[in-house]
Every structure is written in C-alpha cells, then in structure tokens.
Residue, then its C-alpha position, 0 to 999 in steps of 0.5 A: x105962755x112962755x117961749x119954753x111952754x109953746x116949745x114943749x107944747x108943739x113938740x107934744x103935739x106933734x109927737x101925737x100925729x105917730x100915736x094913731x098906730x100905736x097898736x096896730x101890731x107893731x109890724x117890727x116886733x114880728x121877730x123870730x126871738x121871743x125876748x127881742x119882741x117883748x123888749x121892743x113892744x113897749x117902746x114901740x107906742x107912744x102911749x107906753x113910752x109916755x105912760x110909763x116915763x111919766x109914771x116914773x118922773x111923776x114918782x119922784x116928788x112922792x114920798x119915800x115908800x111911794x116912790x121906791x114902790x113905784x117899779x114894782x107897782x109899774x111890773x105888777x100891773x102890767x104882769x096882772x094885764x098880760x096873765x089877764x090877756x093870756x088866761x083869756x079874759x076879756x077886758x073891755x076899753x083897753x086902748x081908752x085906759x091906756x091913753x087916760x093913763x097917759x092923761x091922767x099921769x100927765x095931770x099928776x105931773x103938772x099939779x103936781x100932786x102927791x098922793x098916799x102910798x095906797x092911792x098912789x101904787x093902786x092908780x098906777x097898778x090899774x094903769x099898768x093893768x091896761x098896758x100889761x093886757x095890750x102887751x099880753x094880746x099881742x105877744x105870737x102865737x107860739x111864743x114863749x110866754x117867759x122870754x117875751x114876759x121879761x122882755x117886756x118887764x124889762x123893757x117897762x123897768x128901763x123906760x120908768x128908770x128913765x122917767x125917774x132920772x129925768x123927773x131928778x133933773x127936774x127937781x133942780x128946775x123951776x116947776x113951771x117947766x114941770x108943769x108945762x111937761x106934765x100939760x103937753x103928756x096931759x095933752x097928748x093922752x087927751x088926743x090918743x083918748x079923743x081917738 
C-alpha cells in the first residue's frame, strides 16, 4: 500500500469514530427557523455527508444520461423517503440502508463501475429513499413541512455538486487514487453497518 492509500485510509477511519451520532437528533438542528434545520440535517452526519458526495463523484464516469440525472435521482429519493416518513409509514432497516448506501456507493467508486441509466438512477433513488426517510422522521413537530423540505433538498443538491467537482478533478488524476477514496467511503459504511 502506498503512503497516499495508508494516508486516506487513516483519515477514513478516523472520520468513523463521529458517525456513531449521526442520528441521535442532531441536537444543533433544534432551530427555531424550519429552513435552517432541513438545510443543516444532512450535513450533520457522516453517512449523508459520505452517501450523497460519494454519489455525486462516482456520477461523473457515468454516461451522459446518467450522470446528468444523478441530482434528480439523488432529490426524488430522498423526497419519496421523507413523504414515506411524514405519511406515516413505517420503513424497517433505515440506519442499515443508510450506511450500506455508503458502502455500496464507496464500492461503485473504487471499481469503478459503470452501470446503465436504469440501473444506475434506481440504486441511487432507493439509497436516497433511506436518507429521505431519516430527514422526514426527524424534522419538529410543527415544523413547516415546506420550508424544512427545501432546506434539505438544497442542502442534499450542494453536497452531491460538491462530490461531482471533486470526482472532475479527479478524473485528471491516477485512478489508483480514485480507488483508494472509493475503498476508505467503502470502509467506512462498512463500520456505520457493522454498527
């Protein structure tokens, strides 16, 4: 293993030891400004942080349908997990589909793989589901469902944006590197799985 491997590895690892909160309530995001709270909540955890930038970077080998559709698919996911949340339904694993969206994403990244439109938008909408639904059983009672709703779409479109400039820098880059980042993301959902 090289010395940028072991370098981005650690770091991973050590970002790991913040995720065991990442859903206890977000203490912080108990604001009296409904926008505020849903802009916050997804930068709040490590696992949306990951999920979504790792999405976002990984969407840019795509092809052109894919990768263009990828913010849509990232905003209808979560949108469908949050009305799924706020209609009442129950939905069963969340906290495990959320760190193997992490995993999984951090897979697609370090092989690199490139998967069809079809394949590719309905593994990222159900991911999204997962992170929608955390967002939607979270927001305050009371809260205006809209306000808190567009803070956290937009919350989720800038941190998928900032996964897509990165994953541009890197595609000057040697892959190796690319599959290091995509191991530690991989690495780290598999601990948030574990638990």
């Amino acid at each position: 293993m090289n010395k940028m491997t072991k370098l981005l590895m650690t770091v991973g690892l050590m970002l790991t030891a913040t995720a065991a909160v990442a859903h206890p309530g977000h203490g912080v995001l108990h604001t009296h400004n409904d926008f505020l709270s849903g802009l916050l909540h997804p930068m709040m955890g490590l696992d949306h942080l990951l999920a979504m930038a790792a999405i976002g970077f990984w969407s840019i080998r795509q092809n052109t349908a894919m990768k263009n559709g990828t913010p849509l698919f990232v905003v209808g996911g979560m949108m469908v997990g949050a009305a799924l949340a706020w209609g009442g339904l129950s939905l069963a694993g969340v906290e495990m589909g959320i760190a193997m969206s992490v995993l999984l994403a951090g897979i697609l990244i370090a092989t690199m793989a490139k998967l069809p439109t079809a394949v590719g938008g309905t593994l990222v909408a159900l991911f999204m589901i997962t992170h929608g639904y955390a967002h939607g059983t979270e927001m305050s009672a009371g809260a205006s469902l809209m306000s808190y709703m567009a803070g956290f779409v937009l919350a989720t479109l800038a941190i998928t944006f900032v996964g897509r400039s990165l994953g541009t820098v890197m595609l000057k880059a040697d892959n190796r590197i690319t599959r290091a980042l995509g191991g530690v993301v991989a690495v780290i959902g598999g601990v948030l799985a574990a638990g």
